[in-house]
N, CA, C and O atoms as a MOPAC input file, in Angstrom:
PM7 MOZYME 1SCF
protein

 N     60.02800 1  -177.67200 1   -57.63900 1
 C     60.10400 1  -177.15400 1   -58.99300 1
 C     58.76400 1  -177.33400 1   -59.71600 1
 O     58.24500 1  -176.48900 1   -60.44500 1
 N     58.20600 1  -178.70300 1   -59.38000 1
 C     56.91600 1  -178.85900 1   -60.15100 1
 C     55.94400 1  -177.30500 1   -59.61100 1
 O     55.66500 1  -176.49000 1   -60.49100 1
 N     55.69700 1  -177.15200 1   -58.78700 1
 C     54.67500 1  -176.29000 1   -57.92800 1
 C     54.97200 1  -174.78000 1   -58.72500 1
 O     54.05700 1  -174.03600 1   -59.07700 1
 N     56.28100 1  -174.51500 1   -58.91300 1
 C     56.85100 1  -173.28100 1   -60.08500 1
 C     55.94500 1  -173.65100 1   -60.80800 1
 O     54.78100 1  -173.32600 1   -60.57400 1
 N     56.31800 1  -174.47000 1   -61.92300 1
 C     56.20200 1  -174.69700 1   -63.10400 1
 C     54.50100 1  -174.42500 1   -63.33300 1
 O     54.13500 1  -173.83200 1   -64.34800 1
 N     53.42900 1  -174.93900 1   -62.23800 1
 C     51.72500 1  -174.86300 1   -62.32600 1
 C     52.27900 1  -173.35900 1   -62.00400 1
 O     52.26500 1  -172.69400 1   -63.04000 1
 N     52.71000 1  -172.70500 1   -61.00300 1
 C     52.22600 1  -171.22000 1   -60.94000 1
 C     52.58200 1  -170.54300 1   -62.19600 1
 O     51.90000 1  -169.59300 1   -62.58100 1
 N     53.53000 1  -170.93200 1   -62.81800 1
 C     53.97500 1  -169.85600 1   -64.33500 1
 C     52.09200 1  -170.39700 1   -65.27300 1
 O     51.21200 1  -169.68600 1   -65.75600 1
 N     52.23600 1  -172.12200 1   -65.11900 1
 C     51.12700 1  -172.09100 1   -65.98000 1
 C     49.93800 1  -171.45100 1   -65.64500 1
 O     49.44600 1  -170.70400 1   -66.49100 1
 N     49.47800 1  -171.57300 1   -64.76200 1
 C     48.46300 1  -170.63400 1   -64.17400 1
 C     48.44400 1  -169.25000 1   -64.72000 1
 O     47.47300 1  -168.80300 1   -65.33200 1
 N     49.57400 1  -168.55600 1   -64.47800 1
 C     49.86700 1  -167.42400 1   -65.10900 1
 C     49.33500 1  -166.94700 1   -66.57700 1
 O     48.61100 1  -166.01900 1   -66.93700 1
 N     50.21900 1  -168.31100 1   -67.46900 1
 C     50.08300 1  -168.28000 1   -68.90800 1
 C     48.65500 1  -168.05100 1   -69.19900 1
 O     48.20100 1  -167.04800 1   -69.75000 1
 N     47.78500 1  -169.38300 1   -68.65300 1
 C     46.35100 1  -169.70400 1   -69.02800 1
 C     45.53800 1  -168.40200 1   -68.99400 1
 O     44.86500 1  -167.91100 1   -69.90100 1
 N     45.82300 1  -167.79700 1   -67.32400 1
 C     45.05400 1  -166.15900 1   -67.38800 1
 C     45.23800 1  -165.24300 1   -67.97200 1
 O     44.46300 1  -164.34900 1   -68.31100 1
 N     47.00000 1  -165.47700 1   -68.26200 1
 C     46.79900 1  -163.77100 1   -69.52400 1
 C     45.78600 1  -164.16200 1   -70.74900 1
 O     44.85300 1  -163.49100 1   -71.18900 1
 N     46.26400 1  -165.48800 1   -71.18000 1
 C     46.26000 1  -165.99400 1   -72.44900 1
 C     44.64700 1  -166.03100 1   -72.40600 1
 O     44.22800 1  -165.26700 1   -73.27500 1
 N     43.69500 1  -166.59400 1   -71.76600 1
 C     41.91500 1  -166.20900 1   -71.69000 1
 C     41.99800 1  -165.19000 1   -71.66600 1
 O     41.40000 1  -164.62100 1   -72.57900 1
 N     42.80500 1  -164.23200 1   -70.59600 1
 C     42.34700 1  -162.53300 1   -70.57900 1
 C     42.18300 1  -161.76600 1   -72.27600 1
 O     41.21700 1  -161.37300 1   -72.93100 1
 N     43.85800 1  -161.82700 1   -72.54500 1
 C     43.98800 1  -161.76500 1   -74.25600 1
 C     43.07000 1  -161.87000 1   -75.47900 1
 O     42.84500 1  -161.15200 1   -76.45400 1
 N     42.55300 1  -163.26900 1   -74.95400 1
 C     41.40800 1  -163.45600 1   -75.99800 1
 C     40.13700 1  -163.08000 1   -75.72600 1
 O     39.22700 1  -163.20400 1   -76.54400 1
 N     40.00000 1  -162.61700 1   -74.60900 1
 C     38.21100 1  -162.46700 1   -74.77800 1
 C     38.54900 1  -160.49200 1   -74.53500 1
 O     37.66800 1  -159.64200 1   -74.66500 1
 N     39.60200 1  -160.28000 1   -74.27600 1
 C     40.09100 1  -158.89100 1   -74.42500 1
 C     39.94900 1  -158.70400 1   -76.06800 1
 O     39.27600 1  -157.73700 1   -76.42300 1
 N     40.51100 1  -159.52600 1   -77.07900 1
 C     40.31900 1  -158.64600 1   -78.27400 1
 C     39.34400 1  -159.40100 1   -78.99000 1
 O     39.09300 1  -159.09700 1   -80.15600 1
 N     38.65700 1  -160.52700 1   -78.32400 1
 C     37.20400 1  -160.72200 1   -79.18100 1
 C     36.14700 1  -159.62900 1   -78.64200 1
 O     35.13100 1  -159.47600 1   -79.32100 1
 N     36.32800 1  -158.76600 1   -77.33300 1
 C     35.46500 1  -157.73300 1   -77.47400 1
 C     35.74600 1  -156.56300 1   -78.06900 1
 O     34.78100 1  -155.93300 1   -78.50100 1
 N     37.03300 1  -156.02200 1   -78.22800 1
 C     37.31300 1  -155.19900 1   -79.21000 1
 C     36.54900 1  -155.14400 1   -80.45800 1
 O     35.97400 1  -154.19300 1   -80.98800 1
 N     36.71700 1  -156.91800 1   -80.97200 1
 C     36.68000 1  -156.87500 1   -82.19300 1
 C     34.84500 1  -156.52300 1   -82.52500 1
 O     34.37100 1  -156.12000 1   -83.58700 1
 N     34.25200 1  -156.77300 1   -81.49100 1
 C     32.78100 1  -157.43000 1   -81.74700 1
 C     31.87100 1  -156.22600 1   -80.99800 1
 O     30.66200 1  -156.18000 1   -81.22500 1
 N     32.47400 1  -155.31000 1   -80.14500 1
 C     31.60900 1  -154.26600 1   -79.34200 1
 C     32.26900 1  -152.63700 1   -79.62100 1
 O     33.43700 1  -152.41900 1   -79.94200 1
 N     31.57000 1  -151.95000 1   -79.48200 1
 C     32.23600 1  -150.74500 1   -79.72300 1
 C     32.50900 1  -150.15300 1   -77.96700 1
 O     33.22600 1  -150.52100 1   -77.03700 1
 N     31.39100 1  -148.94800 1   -78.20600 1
 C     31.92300 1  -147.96500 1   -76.72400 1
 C     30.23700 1  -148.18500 1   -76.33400 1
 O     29.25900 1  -148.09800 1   -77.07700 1
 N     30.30800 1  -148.46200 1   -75.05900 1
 C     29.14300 1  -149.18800 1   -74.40700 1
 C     28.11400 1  -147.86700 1   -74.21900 1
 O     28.58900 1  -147.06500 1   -73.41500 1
 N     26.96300 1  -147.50300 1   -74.71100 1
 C     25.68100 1  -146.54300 1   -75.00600 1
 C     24.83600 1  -147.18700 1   -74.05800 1
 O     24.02500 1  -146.31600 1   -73.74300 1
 N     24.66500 1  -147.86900 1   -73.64600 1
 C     23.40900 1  -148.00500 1   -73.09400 1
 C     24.11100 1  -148.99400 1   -71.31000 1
 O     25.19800 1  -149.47800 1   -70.99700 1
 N     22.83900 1  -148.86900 1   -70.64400 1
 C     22.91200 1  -149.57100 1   -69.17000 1
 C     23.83400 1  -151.15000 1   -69.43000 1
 O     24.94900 1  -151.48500 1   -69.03000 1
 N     22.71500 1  -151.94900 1   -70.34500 1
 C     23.29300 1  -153.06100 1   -70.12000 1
 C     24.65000 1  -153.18600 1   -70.94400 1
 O     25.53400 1  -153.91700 1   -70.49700 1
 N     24.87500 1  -152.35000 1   -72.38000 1
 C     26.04100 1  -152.16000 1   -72.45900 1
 C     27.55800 1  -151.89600 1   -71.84600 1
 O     28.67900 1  -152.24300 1   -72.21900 1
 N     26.98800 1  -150.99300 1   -70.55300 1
 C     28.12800 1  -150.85900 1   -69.83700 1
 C     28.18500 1  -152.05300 1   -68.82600 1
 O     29.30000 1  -152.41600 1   -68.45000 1
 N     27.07800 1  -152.68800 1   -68.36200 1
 C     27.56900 1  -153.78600 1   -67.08700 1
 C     27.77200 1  -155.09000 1   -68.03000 1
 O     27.84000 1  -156.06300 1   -67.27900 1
 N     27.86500 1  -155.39000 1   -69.05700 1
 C     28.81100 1  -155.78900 1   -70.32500 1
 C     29.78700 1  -156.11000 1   -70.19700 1
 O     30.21900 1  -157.21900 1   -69.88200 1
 N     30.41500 1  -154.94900 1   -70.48100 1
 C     31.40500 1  -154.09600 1   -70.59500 1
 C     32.75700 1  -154.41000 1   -69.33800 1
 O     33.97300 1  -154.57800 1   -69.43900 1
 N     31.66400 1  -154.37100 1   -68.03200 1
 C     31.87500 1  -154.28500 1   -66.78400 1
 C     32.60200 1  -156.07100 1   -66.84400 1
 O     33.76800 1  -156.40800 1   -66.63800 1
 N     31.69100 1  -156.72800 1   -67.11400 1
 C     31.72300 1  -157.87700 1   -67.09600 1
 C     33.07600 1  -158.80400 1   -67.68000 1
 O     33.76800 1  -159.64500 1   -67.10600 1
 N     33.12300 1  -158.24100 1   -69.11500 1
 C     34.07200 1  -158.30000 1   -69.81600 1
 C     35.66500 1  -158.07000 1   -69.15700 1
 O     36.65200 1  -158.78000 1   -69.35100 1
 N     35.56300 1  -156.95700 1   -68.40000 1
 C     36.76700 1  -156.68900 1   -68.04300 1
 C     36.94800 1  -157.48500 1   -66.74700 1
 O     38.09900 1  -157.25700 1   -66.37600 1
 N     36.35700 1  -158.29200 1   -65.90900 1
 C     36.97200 1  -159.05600 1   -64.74600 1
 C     37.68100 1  -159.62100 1   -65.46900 1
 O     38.88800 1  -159.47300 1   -65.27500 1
 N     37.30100 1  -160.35700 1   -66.41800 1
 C     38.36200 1  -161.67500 1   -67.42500 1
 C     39.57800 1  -161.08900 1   -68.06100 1
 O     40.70600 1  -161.57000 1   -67.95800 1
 N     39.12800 1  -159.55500 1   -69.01200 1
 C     39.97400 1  -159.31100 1   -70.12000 1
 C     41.16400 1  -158.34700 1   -69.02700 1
 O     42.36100 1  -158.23800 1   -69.29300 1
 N     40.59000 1  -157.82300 1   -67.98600 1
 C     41.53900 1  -156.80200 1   -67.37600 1
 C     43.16600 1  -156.99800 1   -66.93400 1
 O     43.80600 1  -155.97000 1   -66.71600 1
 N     43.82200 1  -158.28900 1   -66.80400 1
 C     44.74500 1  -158.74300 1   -66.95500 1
 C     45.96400 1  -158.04300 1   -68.56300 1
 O     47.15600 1  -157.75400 1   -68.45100 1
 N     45.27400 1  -157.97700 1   -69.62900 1
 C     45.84200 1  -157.63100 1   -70.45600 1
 C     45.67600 1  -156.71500 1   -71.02500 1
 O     46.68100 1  -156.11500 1   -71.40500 1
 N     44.39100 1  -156.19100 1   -71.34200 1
 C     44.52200 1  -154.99400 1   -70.67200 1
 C     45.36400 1  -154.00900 1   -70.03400 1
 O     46.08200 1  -153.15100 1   -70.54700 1
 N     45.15900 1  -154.26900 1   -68.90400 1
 C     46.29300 1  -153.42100 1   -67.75100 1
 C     47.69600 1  -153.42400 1   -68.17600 1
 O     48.50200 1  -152.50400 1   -68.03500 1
 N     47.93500 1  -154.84700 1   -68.84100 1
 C     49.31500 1  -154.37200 1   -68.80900 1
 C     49.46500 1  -154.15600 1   -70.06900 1
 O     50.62300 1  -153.89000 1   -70.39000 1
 N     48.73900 1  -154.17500 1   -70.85600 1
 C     49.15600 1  -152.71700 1   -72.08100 1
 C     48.67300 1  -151.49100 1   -71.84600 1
 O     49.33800 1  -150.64600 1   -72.44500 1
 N     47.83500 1  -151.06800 1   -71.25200 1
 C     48.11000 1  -149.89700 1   -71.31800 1
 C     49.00700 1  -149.12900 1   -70.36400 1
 O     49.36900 1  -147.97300 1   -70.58300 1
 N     49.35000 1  -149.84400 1   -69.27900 1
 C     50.46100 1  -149.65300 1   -68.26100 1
 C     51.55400 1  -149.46800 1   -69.22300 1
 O     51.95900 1  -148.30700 1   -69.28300 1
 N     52.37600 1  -150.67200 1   -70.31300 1
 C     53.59000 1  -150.99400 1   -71.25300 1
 C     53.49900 1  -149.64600 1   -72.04800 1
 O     54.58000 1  -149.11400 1   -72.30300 1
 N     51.98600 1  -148.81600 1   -72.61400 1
 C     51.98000 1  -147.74500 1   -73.36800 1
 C     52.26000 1  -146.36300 1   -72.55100 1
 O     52.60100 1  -145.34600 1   -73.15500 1
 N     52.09100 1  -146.39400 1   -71.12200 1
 C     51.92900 1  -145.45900 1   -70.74200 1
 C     53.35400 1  -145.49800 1   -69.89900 1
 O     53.53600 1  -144.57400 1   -69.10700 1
 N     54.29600 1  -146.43800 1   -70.01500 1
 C     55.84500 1  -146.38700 1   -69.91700 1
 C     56.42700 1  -146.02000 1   -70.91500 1
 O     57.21300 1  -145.07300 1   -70.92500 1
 N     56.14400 1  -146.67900 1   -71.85100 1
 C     56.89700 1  -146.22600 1   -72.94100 1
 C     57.01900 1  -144.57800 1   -73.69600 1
 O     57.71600 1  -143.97000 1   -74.50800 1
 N     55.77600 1  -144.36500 1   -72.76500 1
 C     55.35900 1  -142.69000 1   -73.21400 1
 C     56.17600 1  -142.05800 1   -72.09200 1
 O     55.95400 1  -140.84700 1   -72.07500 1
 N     56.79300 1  -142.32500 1   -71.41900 1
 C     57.01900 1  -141.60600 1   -69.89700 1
 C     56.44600 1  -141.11700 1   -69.38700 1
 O     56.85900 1  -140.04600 1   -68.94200 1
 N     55.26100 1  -141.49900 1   -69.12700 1
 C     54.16200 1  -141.39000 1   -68.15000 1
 C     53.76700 1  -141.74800 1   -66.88400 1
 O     53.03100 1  -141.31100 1   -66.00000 1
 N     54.71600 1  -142.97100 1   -67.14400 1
 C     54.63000 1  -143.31000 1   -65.17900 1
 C     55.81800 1  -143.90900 1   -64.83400 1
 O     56.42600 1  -144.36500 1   -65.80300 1
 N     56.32000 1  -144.04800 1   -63.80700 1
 C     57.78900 1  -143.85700 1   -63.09400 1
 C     57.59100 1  -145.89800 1   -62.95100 1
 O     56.68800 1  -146.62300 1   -62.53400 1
 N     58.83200 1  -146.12500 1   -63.49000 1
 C     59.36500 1  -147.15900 1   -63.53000 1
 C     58.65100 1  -148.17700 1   -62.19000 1
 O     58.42000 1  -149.36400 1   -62.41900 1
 N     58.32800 1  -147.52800 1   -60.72300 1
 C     57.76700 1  -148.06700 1   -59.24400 1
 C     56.22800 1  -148.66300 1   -60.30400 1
 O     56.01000 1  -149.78500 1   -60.76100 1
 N     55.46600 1  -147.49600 1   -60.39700 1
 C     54.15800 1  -147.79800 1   -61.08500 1
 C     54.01100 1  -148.62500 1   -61.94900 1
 O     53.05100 1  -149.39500 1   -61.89800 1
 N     54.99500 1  -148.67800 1   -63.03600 1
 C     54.91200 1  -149.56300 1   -64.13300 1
 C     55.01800 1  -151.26500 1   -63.63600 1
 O     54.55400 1  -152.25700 1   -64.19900 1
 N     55.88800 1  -151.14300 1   -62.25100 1
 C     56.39600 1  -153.07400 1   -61.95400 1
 C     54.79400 1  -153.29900 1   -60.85900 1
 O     54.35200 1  -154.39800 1   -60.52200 1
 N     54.16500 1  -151.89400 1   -60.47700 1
 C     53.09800 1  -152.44900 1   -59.45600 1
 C     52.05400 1  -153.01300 1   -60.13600 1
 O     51.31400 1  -153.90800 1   -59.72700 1
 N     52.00900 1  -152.20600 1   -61.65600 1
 C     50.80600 1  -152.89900 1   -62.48900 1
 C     50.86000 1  -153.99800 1   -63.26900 1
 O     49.92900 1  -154.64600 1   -63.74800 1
 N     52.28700 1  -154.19300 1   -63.37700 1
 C     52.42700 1  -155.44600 1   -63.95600 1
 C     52.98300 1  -156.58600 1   -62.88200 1
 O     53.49600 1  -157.69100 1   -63.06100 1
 N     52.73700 1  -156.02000 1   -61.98900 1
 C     52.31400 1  -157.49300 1   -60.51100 1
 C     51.13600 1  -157.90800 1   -60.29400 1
 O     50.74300 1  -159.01800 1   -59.93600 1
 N     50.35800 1  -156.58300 1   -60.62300 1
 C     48.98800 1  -156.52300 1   -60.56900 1
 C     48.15400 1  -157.66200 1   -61.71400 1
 O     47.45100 1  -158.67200 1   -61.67900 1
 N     48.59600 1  -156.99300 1   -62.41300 1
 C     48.18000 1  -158.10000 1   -64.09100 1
 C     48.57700 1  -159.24600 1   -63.56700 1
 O     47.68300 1  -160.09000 1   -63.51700 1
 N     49.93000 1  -159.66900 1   -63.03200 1
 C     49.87400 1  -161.10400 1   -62.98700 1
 C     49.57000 1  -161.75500 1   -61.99500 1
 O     49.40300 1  -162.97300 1   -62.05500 1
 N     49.41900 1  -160.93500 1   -60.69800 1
 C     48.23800 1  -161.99200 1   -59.80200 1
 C     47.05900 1  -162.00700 1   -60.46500 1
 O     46.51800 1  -163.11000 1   -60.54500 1
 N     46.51900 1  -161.09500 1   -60.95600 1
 C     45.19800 1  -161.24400 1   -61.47900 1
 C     45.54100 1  -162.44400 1   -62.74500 1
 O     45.06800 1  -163.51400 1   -62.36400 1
 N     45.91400 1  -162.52500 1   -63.51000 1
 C     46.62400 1  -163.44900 1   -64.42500 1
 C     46.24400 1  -165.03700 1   -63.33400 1
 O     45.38300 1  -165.91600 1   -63.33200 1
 N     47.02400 1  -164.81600 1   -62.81600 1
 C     47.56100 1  -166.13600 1   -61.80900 1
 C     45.67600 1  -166.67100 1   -60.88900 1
 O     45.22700 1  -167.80700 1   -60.73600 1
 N     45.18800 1  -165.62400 1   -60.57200 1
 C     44.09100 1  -166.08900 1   -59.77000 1
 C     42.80300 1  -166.49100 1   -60.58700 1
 O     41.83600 1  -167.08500 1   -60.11100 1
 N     43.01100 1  -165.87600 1   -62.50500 1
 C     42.21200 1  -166.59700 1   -62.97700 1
 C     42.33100 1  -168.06700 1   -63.86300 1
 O     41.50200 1  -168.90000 1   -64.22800 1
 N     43.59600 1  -167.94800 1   -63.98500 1
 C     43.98100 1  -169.78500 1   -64.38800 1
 C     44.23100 1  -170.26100 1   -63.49200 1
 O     44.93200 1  -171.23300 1   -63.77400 1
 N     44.05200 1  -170.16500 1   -62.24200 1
 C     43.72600 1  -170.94500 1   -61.32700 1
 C     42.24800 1  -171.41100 1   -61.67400 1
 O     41.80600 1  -172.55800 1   -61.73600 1
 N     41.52800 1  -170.04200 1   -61.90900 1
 C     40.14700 1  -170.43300 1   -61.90200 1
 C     39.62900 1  -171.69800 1   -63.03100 1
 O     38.79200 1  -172.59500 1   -62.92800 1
 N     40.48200 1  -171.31800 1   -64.03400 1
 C     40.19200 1  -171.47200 1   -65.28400 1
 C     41.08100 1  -173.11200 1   -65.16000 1
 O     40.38300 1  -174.00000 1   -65.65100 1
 N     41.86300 1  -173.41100 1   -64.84500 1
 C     42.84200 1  -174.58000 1   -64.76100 1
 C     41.55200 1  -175.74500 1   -63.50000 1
 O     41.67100 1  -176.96200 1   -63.36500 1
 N     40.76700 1  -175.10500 1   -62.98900 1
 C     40.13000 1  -175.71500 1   -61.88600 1
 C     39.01700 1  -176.30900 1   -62.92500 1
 O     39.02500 1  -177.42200 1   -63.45000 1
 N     38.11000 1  -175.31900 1   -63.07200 1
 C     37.41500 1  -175.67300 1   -64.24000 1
 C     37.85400 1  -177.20600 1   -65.35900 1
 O     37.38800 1  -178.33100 1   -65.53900 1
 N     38.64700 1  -176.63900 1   -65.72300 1
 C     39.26500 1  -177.98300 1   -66.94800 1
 C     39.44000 1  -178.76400 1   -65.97900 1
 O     39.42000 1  -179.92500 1   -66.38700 1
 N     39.62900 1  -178.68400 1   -64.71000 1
 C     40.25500 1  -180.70600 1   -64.71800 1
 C     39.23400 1  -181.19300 1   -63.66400 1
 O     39.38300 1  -182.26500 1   -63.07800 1
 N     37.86600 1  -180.10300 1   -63.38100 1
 C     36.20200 1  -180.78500 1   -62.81000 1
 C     35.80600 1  -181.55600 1   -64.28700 1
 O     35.43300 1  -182.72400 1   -64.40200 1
 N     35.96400 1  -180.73300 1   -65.18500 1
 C     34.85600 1  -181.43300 1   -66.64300 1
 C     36.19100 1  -182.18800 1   -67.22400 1
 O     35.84500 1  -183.01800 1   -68.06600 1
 N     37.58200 1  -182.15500 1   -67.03700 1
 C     38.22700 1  -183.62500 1   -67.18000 1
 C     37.69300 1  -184.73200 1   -66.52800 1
 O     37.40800 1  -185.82400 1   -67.02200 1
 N     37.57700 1  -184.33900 1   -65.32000 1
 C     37.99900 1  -185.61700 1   -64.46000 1
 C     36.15900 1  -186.38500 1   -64.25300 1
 O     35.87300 1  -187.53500 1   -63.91800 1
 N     35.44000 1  -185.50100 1   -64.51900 1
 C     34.22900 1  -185.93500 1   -64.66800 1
 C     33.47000 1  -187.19400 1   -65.46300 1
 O     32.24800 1  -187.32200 1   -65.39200 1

């Protein structure tokens, strides 16, 4: 049960970083004009693409736009990706804990 409980957190931690650095670039960048703007951009989305994806996947169900199969593949998708970066991110915190 413990080993659940780290994979949901894992989970949480990656949407929840994805989330935030997803709408601190919203808030802070527009539409990327230039080279280094777009590999930015690029950059931005390894982290933010988790939440991301699954809103615009959630918008593009709700529109009937993509068949119920598509909608559960992208939101498996989001959450391994979710899951493989609070791993990353959960690894991180407990090197500069335990340090």
């Amino acid at each position: 049960m413990h080993d659940f409980i780290v994979f949901l957190f894992a989970i949480a931690v990656g949407m929840t970083a994805s989330g935030l650095i997803a709408s601190i670039y919203r808030l802070t960048a527009g539409e990327p004009k230039t080279t280094l703007g777009t590999a930015v951009y690029y950059a931005v989305m390894v982290v933010a693409g988790p939440a991301v994806l699954a809103g615009n996947s959630t918008k593009s169900f709700r529109k009937k736009q993509c068949s119920k199969a598509a909608y559960a593949v992208a939101l498996a998708l989001s959450g391994y990706w979710s899951f493989a970066m609070g791993v990353y991110f959960l690894a991180i915190f407990l090197a500069l804990h335990l340090a």
